[in-house]
N, C-alpha and C positions, 0 to 999 in steps of 0.2 A: 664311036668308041663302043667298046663291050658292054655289059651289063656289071661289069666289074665297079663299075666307076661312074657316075651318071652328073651329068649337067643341066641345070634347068632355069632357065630365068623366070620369076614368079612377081608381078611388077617391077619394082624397081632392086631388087634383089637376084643378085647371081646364086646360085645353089649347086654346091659340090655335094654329091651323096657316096662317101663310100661304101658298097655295096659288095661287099664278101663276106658275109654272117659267118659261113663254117670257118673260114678263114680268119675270124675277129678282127675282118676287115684291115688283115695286113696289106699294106703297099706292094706290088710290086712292077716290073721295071716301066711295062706298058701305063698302068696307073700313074707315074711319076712325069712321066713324057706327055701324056695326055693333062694331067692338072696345071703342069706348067707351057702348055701351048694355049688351052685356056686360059689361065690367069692374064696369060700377054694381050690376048684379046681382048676381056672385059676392064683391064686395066685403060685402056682406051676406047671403051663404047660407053657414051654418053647414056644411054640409056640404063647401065647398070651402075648403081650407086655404091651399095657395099655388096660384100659376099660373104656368105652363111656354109661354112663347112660341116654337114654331121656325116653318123657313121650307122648302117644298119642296125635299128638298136636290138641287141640280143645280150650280148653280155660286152660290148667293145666301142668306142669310138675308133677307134686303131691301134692294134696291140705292136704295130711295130714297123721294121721291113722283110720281105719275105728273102729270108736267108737262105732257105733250104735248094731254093735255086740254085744259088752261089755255089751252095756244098755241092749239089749234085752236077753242076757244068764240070767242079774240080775235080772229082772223083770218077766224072767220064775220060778227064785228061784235057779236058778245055781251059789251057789255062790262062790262056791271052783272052782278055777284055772283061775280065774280072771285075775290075772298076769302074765298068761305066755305068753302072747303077748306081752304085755311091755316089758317081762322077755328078750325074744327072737330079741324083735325089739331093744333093747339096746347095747345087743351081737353082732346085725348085727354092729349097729354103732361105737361100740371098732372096728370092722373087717376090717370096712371102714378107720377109725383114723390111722390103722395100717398098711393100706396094701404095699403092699412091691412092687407097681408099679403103675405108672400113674395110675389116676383116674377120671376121666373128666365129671361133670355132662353138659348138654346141655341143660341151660331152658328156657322154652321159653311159660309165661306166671305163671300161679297160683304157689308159692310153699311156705306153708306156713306147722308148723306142724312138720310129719312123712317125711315132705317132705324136709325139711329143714336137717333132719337125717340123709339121706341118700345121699346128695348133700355138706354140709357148711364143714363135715371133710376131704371129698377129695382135691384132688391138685388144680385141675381144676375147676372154678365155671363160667361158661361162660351163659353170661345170655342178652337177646334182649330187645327191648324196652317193651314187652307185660310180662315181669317180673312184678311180685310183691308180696313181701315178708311178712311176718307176723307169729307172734308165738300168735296166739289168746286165747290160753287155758286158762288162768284168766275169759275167759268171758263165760266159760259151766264149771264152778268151777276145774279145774283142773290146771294144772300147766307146766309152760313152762319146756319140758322134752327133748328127744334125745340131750343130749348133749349140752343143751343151759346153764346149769350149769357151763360147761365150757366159751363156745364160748362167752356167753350175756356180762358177765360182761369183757372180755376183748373186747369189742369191743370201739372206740373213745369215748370220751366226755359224758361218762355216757349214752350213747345211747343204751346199751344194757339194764340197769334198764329201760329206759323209753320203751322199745319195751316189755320187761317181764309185767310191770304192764298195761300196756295200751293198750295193742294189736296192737301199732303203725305199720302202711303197709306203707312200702318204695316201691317204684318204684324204679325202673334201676339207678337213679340217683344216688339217696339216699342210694340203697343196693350198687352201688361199692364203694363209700364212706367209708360206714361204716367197709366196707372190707367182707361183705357178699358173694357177686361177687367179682371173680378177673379179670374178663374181661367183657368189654359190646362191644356187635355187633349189628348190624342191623340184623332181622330175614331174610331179603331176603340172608343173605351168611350162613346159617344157613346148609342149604342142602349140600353149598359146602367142609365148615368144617367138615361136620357128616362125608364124601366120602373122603376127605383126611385125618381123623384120622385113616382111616385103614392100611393105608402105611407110615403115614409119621416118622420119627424117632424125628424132631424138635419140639413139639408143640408150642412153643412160635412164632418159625417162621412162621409156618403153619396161630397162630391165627393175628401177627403184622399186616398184612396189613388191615385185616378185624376189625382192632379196630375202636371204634367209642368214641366222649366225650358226655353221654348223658345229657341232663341239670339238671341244679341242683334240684334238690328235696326240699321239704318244709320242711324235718326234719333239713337238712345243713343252712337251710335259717337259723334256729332255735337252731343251732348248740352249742352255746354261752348261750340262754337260759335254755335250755339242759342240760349242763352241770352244771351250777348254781343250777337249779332247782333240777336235781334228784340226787347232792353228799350230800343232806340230808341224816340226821344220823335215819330215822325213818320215816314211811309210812303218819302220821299222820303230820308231818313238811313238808312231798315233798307236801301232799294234802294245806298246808297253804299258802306255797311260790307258788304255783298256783294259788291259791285264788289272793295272793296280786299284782300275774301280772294284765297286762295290755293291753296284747294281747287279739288278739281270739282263738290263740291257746292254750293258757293257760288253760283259760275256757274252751277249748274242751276237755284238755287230761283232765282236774280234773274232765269233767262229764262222761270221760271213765271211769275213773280209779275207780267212785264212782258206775258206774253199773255195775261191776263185784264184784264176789266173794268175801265177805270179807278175809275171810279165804283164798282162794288163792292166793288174792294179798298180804298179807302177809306175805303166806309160798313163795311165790316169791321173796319176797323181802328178805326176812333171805336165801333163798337160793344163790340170787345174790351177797350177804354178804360173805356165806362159800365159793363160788367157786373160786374168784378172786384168793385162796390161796392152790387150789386144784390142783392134779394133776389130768388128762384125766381120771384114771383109777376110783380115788376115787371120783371124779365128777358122774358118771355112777352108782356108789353105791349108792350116794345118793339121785339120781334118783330114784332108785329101793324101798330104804328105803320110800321115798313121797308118788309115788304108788302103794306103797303096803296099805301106811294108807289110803289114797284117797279113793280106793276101797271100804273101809269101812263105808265110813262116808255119809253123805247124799246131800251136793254140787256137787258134780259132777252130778250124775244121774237126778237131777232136770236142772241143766244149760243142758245137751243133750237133756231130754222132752220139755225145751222152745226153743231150736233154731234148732236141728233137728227132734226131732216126732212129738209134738203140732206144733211147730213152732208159739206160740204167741208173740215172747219174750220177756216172760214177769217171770223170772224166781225169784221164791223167796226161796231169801236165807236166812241160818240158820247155823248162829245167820247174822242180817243184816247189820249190821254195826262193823264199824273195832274195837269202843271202845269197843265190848260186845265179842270180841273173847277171849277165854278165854288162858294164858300166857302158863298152864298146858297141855292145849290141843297141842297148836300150838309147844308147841315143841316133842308132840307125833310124830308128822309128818317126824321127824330124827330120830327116834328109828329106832334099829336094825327090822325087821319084823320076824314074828314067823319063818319062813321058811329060815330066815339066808339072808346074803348078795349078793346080784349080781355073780354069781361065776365068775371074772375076775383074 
């Protein structure tokens, strides 16, 4: 494999390194192919016990998947096989859900995305102060995917809705909270943990001493409004009962939530709907069923030219507002795709 991506068994320790700093160590499609042709391996070699995923630490664990591909295959006029990055990054993330030993990501800084994929199903979520979390895809018309179908809506106090339609970024705090992280350390024991995952057989012991309480976060301050706010029964009431706070937060998440995607924050919100009653497997289907239509349609590719190729962003959407999305459309978005279902 490239240098993109690096594997290494270090005693009894598998080791995924993602390795694209300039890149904030986005995924893409070769990477995705390559960690799940390894995991299948080490999943059956006696010799590897668990595995230790980190990410060239500069400013990222993994900021996501690399889309700009996508944009650019469409925009050459490639438009058949669009999906099989998603197809295959999905697959990894059943592989992850599944795997049959320790799995410990180590973050330490950006992971938001593709990135949240391949770190929130595993066992281990161990993350330092320079974590922070975010599923932003409502705001480049797409939609919160790897698995967040599952994980969003069970997560506390309705904080998964609010993280799907708003792009809301947790810190350390906030993400062990929400139960995003299952551990917070300090980055300085960070090296020492990587060097005792190779031998140690305890990880919990390994990680107890180096635990840390990191402070609370602004979503837990918010925890109570949260909750109130987003177990509306419909996108256009949670946008009201915002309106009628009286915070600043308020006002902030309803002027997120009104600059993205119509259409995606909707197909987000009826997604956050079907999952809460999904199991893992068929949660992933209907991931795949989203984008497959996604691909099709004209949000997405416009939200990628305004925040990453123009980068004005200023991206106009169609249709612009959530009353003009039409009922017919929106539930195209769960149809089976021509191509059939996710094969799990």
């Amino acid at each position: 494999m490239s240098e993109e991506i690096l594997f290494e068994r270090r005693g009894q320790a598998g080791f995924i390194i993602l390795n694209r700093p300039k890149a904030l160590n986005a995924l893409n499609h070769a990477m995705v192919t390559a960690m799940d042709a390894q995991l299948a391996r080490w999943a059956d070699d006696p010799q590897v016990a668990r595995v230790v995923v980190t990410g060239a630490r500069e400013k990222a664990f993994c900021a996501g998947g690399d889309i700009r591909s996508i944009y650019d295959a469409h925009k050459a006029g490639r438009s058949e096989g669009l999906s099989a990055f998603f197809r295959d990054e999905y697959l990894l993330n059943a592989r992850i859900k599944s795997f049959p030993k320790p799995y410990v990501s180590l973050i330490d800084g950006i992971v938001m995305g593709g990135g949240v994929g391949i770190s929130v199903h595993g066992t281990y979520r161990v993350g330092t102060g320079k974590t922070l979390f975010a599923m932003p895809e409502t705001g480049i018309g797409f939609f919160p995917d790897v698995g967040a179908t599952w994980f969003l809506p069970r997560l506390p106090a309705r904080t998964g809705v609010y993280c799907a339609l708003s792009a809301g970024r947790l810190k350390q705090g906030d993400a062990l909270a929400a139960g995003i992280l299952t551990h917070a350390i300090d980055e300085s024991t960070l090296a020492d943990i990587e060097k005792g995952l190779e031998d140690s057989d305890d990880i919990d012991a390994l990680l107890a001493p180096r635990l840390v309480t990191p402070e609370k976060g602004r979503m837990e301050e918010h925890l109570y409004e949260i909750e109130a706010i987003f177990s509306a029964g419909s996108v256009q009431e949670i946008l009201e009962r915002l309106d009628e706070g009286e915070t600043e937060f308020a006002a902030e998440t309803a002027r997120s939530i009104r600059s993205k995607s119509p259409t995606s924050v909707l197909v987000a919100f009826e997604q956050m709907k079907r999952g809460v009653d999904l199991s893992f497997t068929d949660c992933m289907k209907l991931e795949y069923r989203i984008v497959s239509r996604i691909l099709r349609g004209h949000d997405f590719y416009e939200g990628v030219r305004a925040v990453l190729v123009d980068k004005d962003q200023a991206p106009v959407w169609s249709p612009s507002d959530i009353s003009q999305v039409d009922s017919d459309d929106l539930a195209s978005y769960f149809e089976v795709p021509s191509d059939g279902d996710l094969p799990l």
